[in-house]
N, C-alpha and C positions, 0 to 999 in steps of 0.2 A: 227125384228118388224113383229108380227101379223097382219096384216090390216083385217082377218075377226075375229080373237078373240076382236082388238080396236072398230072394227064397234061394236059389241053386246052392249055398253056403249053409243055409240056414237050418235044422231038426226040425218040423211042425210033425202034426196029426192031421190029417185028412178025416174034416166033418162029412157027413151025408150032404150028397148037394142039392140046392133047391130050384125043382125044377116050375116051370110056368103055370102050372097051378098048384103049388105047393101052400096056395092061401087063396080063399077067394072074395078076393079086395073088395070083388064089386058089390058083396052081399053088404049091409047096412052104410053108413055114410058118415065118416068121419068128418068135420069141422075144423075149422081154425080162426083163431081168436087171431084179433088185430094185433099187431106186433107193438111192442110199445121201445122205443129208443129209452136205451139207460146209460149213456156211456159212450167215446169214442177215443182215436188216436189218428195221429196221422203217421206215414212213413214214406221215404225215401229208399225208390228200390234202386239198385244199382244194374241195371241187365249185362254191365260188362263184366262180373262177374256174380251174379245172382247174389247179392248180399244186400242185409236191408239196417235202416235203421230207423227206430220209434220216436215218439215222444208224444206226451199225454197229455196232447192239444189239437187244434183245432186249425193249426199253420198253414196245412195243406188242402181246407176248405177249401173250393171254386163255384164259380156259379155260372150258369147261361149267359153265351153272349152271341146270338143268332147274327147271322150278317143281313141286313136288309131285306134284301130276295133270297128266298126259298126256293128257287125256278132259278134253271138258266143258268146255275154254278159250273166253276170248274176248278174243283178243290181237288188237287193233287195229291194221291194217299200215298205216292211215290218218291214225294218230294224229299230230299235228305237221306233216301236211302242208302244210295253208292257211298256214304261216308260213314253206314253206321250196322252194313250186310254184313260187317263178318261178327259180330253179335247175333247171339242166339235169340230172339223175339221173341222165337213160339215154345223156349221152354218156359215152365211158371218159377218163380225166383225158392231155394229150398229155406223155408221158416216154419213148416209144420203148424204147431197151433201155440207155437213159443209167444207173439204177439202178443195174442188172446191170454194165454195163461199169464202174462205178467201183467196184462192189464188185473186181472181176476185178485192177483194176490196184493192188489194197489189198495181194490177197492174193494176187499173183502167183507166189508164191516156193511156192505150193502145187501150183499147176497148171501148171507147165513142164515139159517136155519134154526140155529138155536139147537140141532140135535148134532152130539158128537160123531154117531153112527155116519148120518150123511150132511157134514158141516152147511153144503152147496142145494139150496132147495129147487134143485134141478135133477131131471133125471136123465138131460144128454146135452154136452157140449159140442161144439163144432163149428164150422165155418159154412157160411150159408151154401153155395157152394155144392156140397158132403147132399144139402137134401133137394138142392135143383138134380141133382144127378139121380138119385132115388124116386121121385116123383116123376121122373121122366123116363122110371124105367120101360113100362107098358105101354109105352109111346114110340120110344126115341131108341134104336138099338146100337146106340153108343158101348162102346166098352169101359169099364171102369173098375177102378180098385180103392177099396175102401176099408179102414180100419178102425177095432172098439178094443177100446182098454179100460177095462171100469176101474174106481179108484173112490172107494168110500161112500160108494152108493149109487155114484154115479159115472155114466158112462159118457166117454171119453174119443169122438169119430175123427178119422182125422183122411183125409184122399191123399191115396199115393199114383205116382204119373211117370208110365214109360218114357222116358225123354226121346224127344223126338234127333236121332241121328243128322249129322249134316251129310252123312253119305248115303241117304234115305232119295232117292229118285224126285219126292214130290215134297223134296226139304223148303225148299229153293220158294216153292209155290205158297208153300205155310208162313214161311217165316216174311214175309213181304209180305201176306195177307192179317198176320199178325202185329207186326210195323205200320198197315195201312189203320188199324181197326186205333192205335195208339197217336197217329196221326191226326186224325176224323175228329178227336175229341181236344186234341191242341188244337184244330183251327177253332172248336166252335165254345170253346171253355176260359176263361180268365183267373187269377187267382184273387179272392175278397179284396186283396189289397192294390191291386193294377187300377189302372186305369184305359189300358190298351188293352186290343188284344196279344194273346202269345201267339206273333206271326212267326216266319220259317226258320228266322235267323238265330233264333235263341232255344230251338228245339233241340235238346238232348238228350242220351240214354239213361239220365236220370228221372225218374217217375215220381212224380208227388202223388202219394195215396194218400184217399182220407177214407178211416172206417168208422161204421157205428156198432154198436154194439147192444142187440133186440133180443128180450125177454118176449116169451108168445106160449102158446097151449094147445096142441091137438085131442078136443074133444073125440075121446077114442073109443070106439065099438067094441074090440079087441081088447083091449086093455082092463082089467079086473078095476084097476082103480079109477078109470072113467076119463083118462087124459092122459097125457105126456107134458111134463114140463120141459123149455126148451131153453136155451142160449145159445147164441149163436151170432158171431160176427161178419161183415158185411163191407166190402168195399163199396163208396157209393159216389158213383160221377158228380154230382156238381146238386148244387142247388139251383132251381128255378133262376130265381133272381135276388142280387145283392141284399136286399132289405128284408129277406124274411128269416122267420124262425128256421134255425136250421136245429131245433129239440123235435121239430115235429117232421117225420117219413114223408108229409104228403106234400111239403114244400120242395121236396128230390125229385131229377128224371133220371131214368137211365138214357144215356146212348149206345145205340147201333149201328151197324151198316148189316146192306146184304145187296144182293143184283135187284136192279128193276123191276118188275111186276109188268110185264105185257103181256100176259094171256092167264089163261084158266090154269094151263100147266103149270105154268109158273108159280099161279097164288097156291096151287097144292103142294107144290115141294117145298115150298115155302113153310105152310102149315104143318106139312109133313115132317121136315127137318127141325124147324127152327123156333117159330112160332110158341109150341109148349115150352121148352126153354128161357125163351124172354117173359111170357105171362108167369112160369114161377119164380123164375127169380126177382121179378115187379113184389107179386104176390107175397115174398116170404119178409119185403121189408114195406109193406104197405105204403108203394109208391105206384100213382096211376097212370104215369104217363111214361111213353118212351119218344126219344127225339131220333127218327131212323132217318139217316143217311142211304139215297139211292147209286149202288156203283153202276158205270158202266166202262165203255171203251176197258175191255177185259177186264173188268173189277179195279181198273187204276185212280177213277174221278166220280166224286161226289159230285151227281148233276143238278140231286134235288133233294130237300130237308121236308120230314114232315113227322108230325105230331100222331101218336096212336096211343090211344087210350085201352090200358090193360085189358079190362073187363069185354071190352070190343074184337079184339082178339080171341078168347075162350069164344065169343060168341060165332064169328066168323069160318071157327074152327070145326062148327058140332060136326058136322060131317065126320071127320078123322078123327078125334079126340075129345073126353068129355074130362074136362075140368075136377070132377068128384073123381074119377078112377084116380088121381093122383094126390090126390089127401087120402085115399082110403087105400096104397098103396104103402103110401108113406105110412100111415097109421100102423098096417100090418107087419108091414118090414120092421118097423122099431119095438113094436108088441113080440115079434120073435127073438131078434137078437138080445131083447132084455130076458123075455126066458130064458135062454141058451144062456147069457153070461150071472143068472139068478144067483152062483152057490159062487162068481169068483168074486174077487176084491186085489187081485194083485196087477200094479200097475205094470210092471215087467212085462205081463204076457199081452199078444194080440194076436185077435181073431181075425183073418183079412178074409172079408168076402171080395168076389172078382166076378164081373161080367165080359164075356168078350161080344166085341163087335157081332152083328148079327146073327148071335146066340140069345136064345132066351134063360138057360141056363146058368145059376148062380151058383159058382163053387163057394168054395166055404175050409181055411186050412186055419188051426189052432198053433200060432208060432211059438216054439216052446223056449226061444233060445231070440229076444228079436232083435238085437245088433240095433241096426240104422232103420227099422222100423218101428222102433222104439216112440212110444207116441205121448206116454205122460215123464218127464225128463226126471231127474233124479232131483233138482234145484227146485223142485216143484212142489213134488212129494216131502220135502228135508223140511219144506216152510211150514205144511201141515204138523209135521211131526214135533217141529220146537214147538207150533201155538200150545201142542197138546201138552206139554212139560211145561210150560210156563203156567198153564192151569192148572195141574197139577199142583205145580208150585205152589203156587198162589193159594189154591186149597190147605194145602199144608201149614200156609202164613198163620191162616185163619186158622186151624188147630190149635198152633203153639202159643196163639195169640190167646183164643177163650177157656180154650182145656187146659194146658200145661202149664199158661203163665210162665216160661223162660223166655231166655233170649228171640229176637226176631229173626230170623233169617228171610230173606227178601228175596225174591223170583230172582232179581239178576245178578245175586251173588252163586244163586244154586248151579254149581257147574254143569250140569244136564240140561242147562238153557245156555251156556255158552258156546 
């Protein structure tokens, strides 16, 4: 999804935009509570044509399966590709936060509130994702586009993504280094139920994703009420090792790659670029370790595997980047767009903020009309709306039942629930 090719079609309002000190993050120190796993799904992405499909299990678990030596590899991130380049790799498959929202309305009877006003005792959805990009704003001068829809109290993020052109000069270079990054983790991953590894022969464009799904808190500075409560779902590479809990975050790694590490310049562009990135998105599903793969021979072969431990990284880093500026970023930023979206409730509309590349400057446009960046669906909002008539209903039962003493009339005959 284009959010600036859809805007050109599109009516918004142009907010004030916020510029680089428009909050000053660094003053007090937000927090964050350990994320607790409540939920998961797996899916099958299809990248031949970006289409995906669910199911509300656990099928496409995998777990760690290192190859003996960690030294001295020569794991081909190239391997398979002449048969599968004219696929797009480096766009992300189009699902918005549909996934998520049908998990949510599966397992509703988990996360309610108890209050009608905001059914969801949550006060922002999203995909992890939406806040590795926000937290890495003051870091990392990535460009990004991000959308809020509130919807009964709560709000609603959802990342939209310029697609990368195939007649883009430095397609050719992404989309192979994208292919390579989905590679790295079929040679070094199996699925619960194999007993081999997934070598070359049986690699295809089809993706087995497994998510979880983490309730968490940013004790907030900012914030009147003293926190954020969160949801937010999670793809997550593989578990450690076959035999453990996969309810608990800290039995997960993530995988990487990135180029070798031979000099000082190197470890800083390293830090510089990449580094914040992988410690939050560790961070945001309280996993501590990452399994990085070293490229070399032009980023084509994994020569060497090694273990980095999250917290060792923020450390590594203080130099360039301090760990709190991006909770207390994060913190700030969600303390304002909750202001800003205080007085709406309609899911129709989206506010999309936008970063560009090495700008520090956040626009800010109010879509009044949002077509295909539509982020809370109509099938969504429809489910809310029957529960709300079936209660009703049902109150009415209890009426006719202790005051009127007539006839019964029963929730599912009441045509306004059908």
């Amino acid at each position: 999804m284009s959010p600036l090719k859809e805007l050109q079609d599109t009516n918004y309002e142009d907010l004030p935009n916020l510029e680089p000190n428009f909050i000053d993050y660094r003053v007090n120190s937000a927090s964050f509570r350990k994320p607790e796993k409540i939920g998961h799904f797996s899916s099958d992405l299809y990248k031949k044509n970006r289409t995906r499909e669910m199911r509300f299990d656990e099928s496409n678990l995998s777990y760690l399966d290192l190859p003996q030596s960690l030294d001295y590899l020569q794991l081909d991130l190239t391997e398979g590709y002449d048969r599968f380049k004219h696929i797009n790799w480096a766009n992300p498959s189009i699902d918005k936060l549909d996934e998520m929202l049908k998990w949510i309305l599966k397992n509703r009877h988990l996360l309610e509130s108890g209050n009608q006003a905001k059914p969801l005792d949550f006060d922002f959805i999203t995909q992890r994702g939406v806040f590795t990009r926000i937290m890495c704003t003051p870091i990392v001068s990535d460009e990004w586009h991000i959308g809020f829809s509130k919807f009964k109290g709560t709000i609603y993020i959802c990342p939209f993504f310029n697609d990368h052109d195939e007649n883009e000069s430095n397609f050719e270079r992404l989309n192979m280094a994208s292919y390579g990054g989905y590679r790295f983790e079929h040679y070094i991953t199996k699925s619960k139920h194999q007993d081999t590894r997934m070598y070359d022969n049986n690699f295809s464009p089809t993706l087995h994703e497994y998510s979880a799904l983490l309730k968490s808190k940013i004790h907030s500075m900012a914030n009147r009420n003293g926190y954020h409560s969160l949801l937010y779902v999670a793809e997550i590479d593989c578990l450690e090792d076959k035999e453990q809990d996969s309810t608990r975050m800290e039995n997960f790694v993530e995988i990487k790659t990135t180029s070798k590490i031979n000099s000082h310049i190197q470890d800083e562009n390293f830090h510089r670029y990449k580094s914040c990135k992988w410690w939050a998105q560790s961070k945001l599903v309280a996993i501590d370790r990452i399994i990085c793969g070293y490229k070399e021979n032009n980023l084509t072969t994994v020569t060497s595997i090694e273990t980095l431990y999250v917290d060792d990284i923020a450390r590594r880093a203080f130099r360039i980047w301090d760990y709190r500026d991006c909770w207390n970023f994060l913190d700030h930023f969600l303390t304002y767009v909750q202001n800003l979206l205080k007085n709406e409730n309609d899911p129709s509309k989206v506010f999309l903020f936008s970063k560009e590349r090495n700008s520090s400057t956040i626009t800010c446009k109010k879509v009044l009309y949002s077509g295909n960046l539509l982020i809370i669906p109509d099938w969504y909002v429809n489910a809310f709306k029957c529960k709300e008539k079936r209660i009703k209903c049902e109150m009415n039962t209890i009426i006719i039942i202790t005051v009127e003493h007539i006839n019964i009339l029963h929730p599912e005959q009441c045509g306004s629930c059908s």
